[in-house]
N, C-alpha and C positions, 0 to 999 in steps of 0.2 A: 462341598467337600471340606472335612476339618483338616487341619495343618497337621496331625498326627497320622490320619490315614495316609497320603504320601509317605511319609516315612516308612509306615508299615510297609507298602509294594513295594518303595526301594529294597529293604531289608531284605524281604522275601525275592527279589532278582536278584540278590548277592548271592542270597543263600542257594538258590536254582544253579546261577554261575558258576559258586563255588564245588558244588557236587559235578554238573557236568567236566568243573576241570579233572573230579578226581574221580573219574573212572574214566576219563581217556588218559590219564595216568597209570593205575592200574591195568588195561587193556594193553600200552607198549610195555611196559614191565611184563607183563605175560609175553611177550611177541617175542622179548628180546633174548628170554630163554632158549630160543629156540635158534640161536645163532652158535652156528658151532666154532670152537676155536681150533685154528689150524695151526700144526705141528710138521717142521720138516727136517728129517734126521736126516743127514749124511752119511753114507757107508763105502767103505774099500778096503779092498784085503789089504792094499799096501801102505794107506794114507792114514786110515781110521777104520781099524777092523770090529772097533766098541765104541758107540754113542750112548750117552744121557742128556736126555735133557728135562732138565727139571723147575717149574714154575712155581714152587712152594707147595701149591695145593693138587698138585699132579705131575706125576713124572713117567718118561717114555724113556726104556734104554730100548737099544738096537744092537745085535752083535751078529759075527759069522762066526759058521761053526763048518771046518774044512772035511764034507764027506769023501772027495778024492782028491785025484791030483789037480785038476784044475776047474773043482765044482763044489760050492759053498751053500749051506743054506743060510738063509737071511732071518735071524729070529728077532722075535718082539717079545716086550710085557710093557703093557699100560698099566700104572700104578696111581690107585684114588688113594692122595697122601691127606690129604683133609677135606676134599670136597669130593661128596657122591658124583658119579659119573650115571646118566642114560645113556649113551650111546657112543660107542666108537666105530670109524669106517677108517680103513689102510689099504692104500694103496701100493706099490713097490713101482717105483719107473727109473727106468737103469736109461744108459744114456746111448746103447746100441738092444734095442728092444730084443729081448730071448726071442725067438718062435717056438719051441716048445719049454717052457717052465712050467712044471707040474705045480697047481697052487697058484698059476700068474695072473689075478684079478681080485676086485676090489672083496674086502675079508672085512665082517661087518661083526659085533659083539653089541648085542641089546642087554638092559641092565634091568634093575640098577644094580651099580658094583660102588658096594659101601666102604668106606675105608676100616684102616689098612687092607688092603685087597688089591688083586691083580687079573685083569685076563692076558693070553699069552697064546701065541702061534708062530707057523713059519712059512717062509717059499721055501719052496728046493726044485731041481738044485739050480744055481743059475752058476754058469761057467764065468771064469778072468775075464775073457774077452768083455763081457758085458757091462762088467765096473766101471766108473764109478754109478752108485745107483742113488737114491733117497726114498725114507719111507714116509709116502705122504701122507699124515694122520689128522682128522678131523674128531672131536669132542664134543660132544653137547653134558653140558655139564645141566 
């Protein structure tokens, strides 16, 4: 065997190596898209009856809006401020659970929703007693 052909298999094991690193690179980069980010707003008619919360590239308000005397609905808009959204999921969990809340279960919005852009919904009604609540939000951007 000449002194250059080793060289050559080395090379060519680097080269093999180096490719294997870079598609299990590429493969978690694909995976990690799919981790959604979680968002949790606060709400109370008394303490905090409008939430924002805003991460630069996405922002979530939350407000009530008072349909009687002691029954609000809880409204949302997810807003794609510079980065497209696929998917959002909200939850509403109050801290003495409603038994009948019209609306009271997880509310799902498939996309894409391109910026400037917003989806937008609500629970109703959920009575005082049931405050304070949060609206749990998950993102996959």
């Amino acid at each position: 065997m000449k002194k250059a052909q080793g060289s050559i298999e080395y090379l060519f094991m680097v080269a093999v190596a180096l490719m294997l690193i870079g598609i299990a690179i590429y493969y978690l980069r694909g995976m990690a898209t799919n981790v959604p980010q979680d968002i949790k707003v606060t709400i109370d008619p008394y303490v905090s009856p409008n939430s924002t919360i805003d991460t630069g590239d996405i922002k979530v308000e939350v407000w009530l809006e008072k349909v009687s005397g002691d029954e609000y609905k809880v409204q949302y808009r997810i807003w794609a401020v510079k980065t497209p959204i696929k998917k959002a999921q909200l939850a509403l969990i109050c801290m003495n659970k409603p038994s009948n809340v019209a609306g009271y279960q997880v509310i799902t919005h498939t996309g894409p929703l391109n910026p400037v852009n917003y989806w937008s919904n609500y629970w109703t009604p959920v009575k005082e007693q049931y405050f304070p609540c949060y609206v749990d939000v998950y993102i996959w951007k």
